[in-house]
Each structure stands twice: as structure tokens, then as C-alpha cells.
N, C-alpha and C positions, 0 to 999 in steps of 0.2 A: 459539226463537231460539238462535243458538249460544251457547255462553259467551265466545266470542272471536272475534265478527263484527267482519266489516271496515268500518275509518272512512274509503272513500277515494271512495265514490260521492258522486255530484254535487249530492246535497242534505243532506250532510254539514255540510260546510264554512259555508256562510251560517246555517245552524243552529245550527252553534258559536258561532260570532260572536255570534247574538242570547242564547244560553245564556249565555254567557258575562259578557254584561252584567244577564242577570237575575240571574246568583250575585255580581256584583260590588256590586248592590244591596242584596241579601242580607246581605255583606261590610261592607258602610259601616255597617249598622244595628248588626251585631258590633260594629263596631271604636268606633261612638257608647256606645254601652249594658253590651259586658262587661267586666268585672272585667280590669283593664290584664292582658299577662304579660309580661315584658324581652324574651321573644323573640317575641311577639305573633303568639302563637297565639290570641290572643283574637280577632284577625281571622278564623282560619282555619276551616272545615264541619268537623266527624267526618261520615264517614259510616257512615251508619246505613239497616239494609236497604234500600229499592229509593232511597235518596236521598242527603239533606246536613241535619246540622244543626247550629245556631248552639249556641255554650256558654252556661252561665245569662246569658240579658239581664237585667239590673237597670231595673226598673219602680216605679213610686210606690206600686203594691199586692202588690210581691213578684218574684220571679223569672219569666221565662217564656222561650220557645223560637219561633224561627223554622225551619220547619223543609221543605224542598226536596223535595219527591215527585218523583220522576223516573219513575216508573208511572202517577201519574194526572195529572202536570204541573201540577202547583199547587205552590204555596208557603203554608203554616200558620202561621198566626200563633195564637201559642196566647193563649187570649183573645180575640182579633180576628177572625177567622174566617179563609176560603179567598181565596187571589187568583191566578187560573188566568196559566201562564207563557206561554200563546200570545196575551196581549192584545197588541196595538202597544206601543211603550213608553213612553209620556205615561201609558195607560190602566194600565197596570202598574205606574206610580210611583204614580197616584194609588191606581189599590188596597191598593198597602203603605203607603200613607200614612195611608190611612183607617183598615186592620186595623190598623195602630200605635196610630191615636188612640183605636179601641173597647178596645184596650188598656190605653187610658192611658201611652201613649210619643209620643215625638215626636224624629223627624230629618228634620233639612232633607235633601232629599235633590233635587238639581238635575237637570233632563233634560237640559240639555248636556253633563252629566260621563257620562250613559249611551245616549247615542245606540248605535242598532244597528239592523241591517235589518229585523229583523222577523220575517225567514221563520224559519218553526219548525216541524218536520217532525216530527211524537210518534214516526214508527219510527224516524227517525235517531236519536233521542233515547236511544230505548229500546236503542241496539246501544250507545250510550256509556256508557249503564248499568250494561248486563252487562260492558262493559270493566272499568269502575268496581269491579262486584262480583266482578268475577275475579283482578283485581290486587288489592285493598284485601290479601287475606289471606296473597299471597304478599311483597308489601312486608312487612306486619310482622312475618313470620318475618325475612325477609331481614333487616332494620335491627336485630332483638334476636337474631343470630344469631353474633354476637358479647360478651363481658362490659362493661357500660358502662350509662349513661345513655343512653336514645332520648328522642326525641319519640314524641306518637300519631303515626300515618297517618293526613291532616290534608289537606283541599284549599283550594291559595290562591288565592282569588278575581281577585287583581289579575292572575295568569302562568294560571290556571285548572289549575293543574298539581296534580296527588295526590302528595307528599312526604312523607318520614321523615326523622329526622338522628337520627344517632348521634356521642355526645359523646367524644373520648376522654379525658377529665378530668384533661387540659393545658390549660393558657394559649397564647397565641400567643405567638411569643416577642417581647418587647418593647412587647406590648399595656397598654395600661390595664386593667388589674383589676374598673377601677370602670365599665369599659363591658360590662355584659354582652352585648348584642346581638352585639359584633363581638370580643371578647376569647377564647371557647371556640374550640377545636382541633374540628373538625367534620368529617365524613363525609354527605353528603345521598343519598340515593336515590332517584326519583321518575318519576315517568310524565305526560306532557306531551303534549295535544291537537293541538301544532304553533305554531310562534311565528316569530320574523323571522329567527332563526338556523337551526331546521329546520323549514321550512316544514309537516311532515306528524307525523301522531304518532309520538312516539317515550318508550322509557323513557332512563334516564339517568343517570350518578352522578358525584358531582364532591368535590372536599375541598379545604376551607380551613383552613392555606392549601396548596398545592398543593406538594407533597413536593417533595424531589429523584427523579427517575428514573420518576414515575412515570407518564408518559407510555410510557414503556419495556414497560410491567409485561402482561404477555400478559392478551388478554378474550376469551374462546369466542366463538365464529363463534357469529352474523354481527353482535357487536356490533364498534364499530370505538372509535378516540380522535375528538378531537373538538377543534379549536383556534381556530375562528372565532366568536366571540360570547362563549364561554367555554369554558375547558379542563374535559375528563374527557373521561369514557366514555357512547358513545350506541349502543341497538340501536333500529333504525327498526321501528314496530309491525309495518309488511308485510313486513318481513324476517323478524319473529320467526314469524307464520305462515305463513308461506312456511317456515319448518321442520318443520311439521306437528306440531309440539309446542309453543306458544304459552309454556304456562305451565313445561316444562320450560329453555327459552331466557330467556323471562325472569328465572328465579329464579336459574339459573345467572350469568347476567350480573349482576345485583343484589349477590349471593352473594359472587362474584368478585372483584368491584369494590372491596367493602367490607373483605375480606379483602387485595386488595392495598395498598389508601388505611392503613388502618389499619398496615399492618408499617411500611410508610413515613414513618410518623409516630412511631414509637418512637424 
């Protein structure tokens, strides 16, 4: 499979959809179980080779990990055993709910909150994979390619999106101090399956809060600006290969972005 196969055939898409509510299951067990952080990353997967996985869950006999195979499409419950991500999804709650309990853990976890179609296509899967693993590395050069505080390279379940932020160790001006979540001066970079602003994948970079000028600030073809949903900079994934250099276009734009967000903020 290529490193940078395309997400835009037709069983793509409802595939996402269902993926997507299985990592947000995932996500709720995180956000019940790990250790808080203010900027709650504790919700968020690292990934790790062909998957996703949870940070230490706190359990009644110790630590353990959820952890998202996207090769053999299961989800690990360590302690608990295997619970495969192509069940319907009743059958897929109930299996994480059981590996929790052989666990010795327990989250409520409602099937109304994760309704989804179903259909689950393991090649579709596996080409969002390789996305996965071909971006994950060029993000985190990009976002520590500047001097500062970053996040990891981190996927969040609720936007299903693969994100970095880079701090620039300001306040916002006029912020509460004592809010962290929303007080830091920020930079995000991130690569995104498609959502209700850009229907298709796309990467992305945005900064809070959003300078003067910098909408102005030049981004290498064929990334563009972006002002409907939210403001930054977006290159659309089939744009990027459509330049026959995938990872050369997105690093540049990554890159770019961070370096113009950032001068704008001094």
C-alpha cells in the first residue's frame, strides 16, 4: 500500500464515520480513567505503530492501557483481552465493557452517545493508517521546529483529527492566568479526516488568538486560507497529492504556517 493512498473512494467515508465512533469510545474510557491534564490530553490516543493508544488508565489493580490496532482492527484492553472494531456497535460497547470489567474498570458508556453505521471496510481502514503513519512524523518535526513548548502528536477523538500545538510562552492578553485551557498563546497544526467546514481531508493550522495580518501572510501552493468555520490555513489531502510530493507539500505548509502564526505573535 502506498504511504499516501487516497481517502476519497466510496467506502471511505461511512467507514470513517463508524472508526470514528469506535475511537470516541475509546476516548470516553481515557477521559473516565486518566490522570486529568488542564489541557486534556488525557482524552487524547499517542499513536503508536500501526494504531492509537490511551495514556496510563487508573485501575483498582494498577495502571493499564487501551490500546487501537488499526492492522488487525481490534481494540486491547490490557488485562481484559481483545474486542474486534468491525462488530455493530451495541456489540462493540458491550465488548469494551466486559474487557473493562475483566479488568477490573468500569465506564458507563451509553449507545446513544455512539451510534454509527457500521460499515467497516479493514482496506479503507488500513490506507487511513498509513496516512496516520506518514504524517504522525512529519507533524512532530513541524510543531518542535521552532524554540518553545509543544504538545505530543496526539489524536482527538471527539474532531478525530491528529494535532500538535506549539506554545509561545505568552498569555493572551487580558486572559485569566488561572484558566489554563484558554489563557496560552498557541499555534495548532493538524490533519483532519473531513468535518462540516471541509467536508474531505485536509491538514490545517490555525493560532490563538489569531494575530493581526495574518491572514495576509503567504502559504505554498496548494495550501490556501480558510474563514468559514474557522480562520487559518488548510491544504486539502488530494491537493497535497496531486503534487506528487505528499509529504514534501505537507511539511512545507505545516512548516510555513507555524513560522508565519508565530512572527505574528511577537
Amino acid at each position: 500500500m502506498s504511504t499516501w493512498p487516497a481517502l476519497d473512494s466510496g467506502d471511505w467515508s461511512p467507514t470513517r464515520d463508524t472508526l470514528h465512533q469506535r475511537i470516541r469510545v475509546v476516548g470516553a474510557v481515557a477521559k473516565a480513567l486518566a490522570e486529568s491534564h488542564p489541557h486534556w490530553w488525557h482524552v487524547a490516543l499517542l499513536p503508536e505503530g500501526a494504531g492509537l493508544v490511551t495514556r496510563p488508565l487508573l485501575g483498582p489493580d494498577g495502571e493499564f492501557t487501551l490500546t487501537v490496532d488499526l492492522s488487525d482492527h481490534t481494540v486491547f484492553v490490557e488485562g481484559g483481552g481483545v474486542v474486534p472494531l468491525d462488530q455493530p456497535g451495541p456489540a462493540f460497547l458491550a465488548g469494551i465493557t466486559g474487557a473493562l470489567a475483566a479488568a477490573g474498570a468500569e465506564v458507563p458508556l451509553d449507545a446513544d452517545d455512539f451510534a454509527s453505521s457500521d460499515v467497516y471496510d479493514p482496506e479503507a481502514v488500513q490506507r487511513y493508517a498509513a496516512v496516520l503513519a506518514a504524517a504522525t512524523p512529519l507533524l512532530g518535526s513541524a510543531i518542535t521546529s521552532l524554540p518553545g513548548e509543544t504538545s505530543p502528536v496526539q489524536l482527538w477523538p471527539h474532531h478525530f483529527d491528529l494535532a500538535a500545538t506549539w506554545f509561545s510562552g505568552r498569555l493572551v492578553p487580558g486572559a485569566d492566568p488561572d484558566d489554563v485551557e484558554n489563557a496560552a498563546e498557541i499555534v495548532g497544526l493538524g490533519f483532519s479526516t473531513g468535518d462540516s467546514t471541509v467536508s474531505e481531508a485536509y491538514c490545517y493550522g490555525y493560532a490563538y488568538p489569531t494575530p493581526d495580518g495574518l491572514g495576509a501572510a503567504p502559504l505554498p501552493a496548494p495550501a490556501s486560507w480558510h474563514t468559514e468555520g474557522f480562520t487559518g490555513g488548510v491544504l486539502r489531502y488530494g491537493d497535497a497529492l496531486a503534487t506528487g510530493d505528499p509529504a514534501g507539500a505537507v511539511s512545507a505548509f505545516w512548516r510555513t504556517f507555524l513560522v508565519e502564526a508565530a512572527a505574528r505573535m511577537a
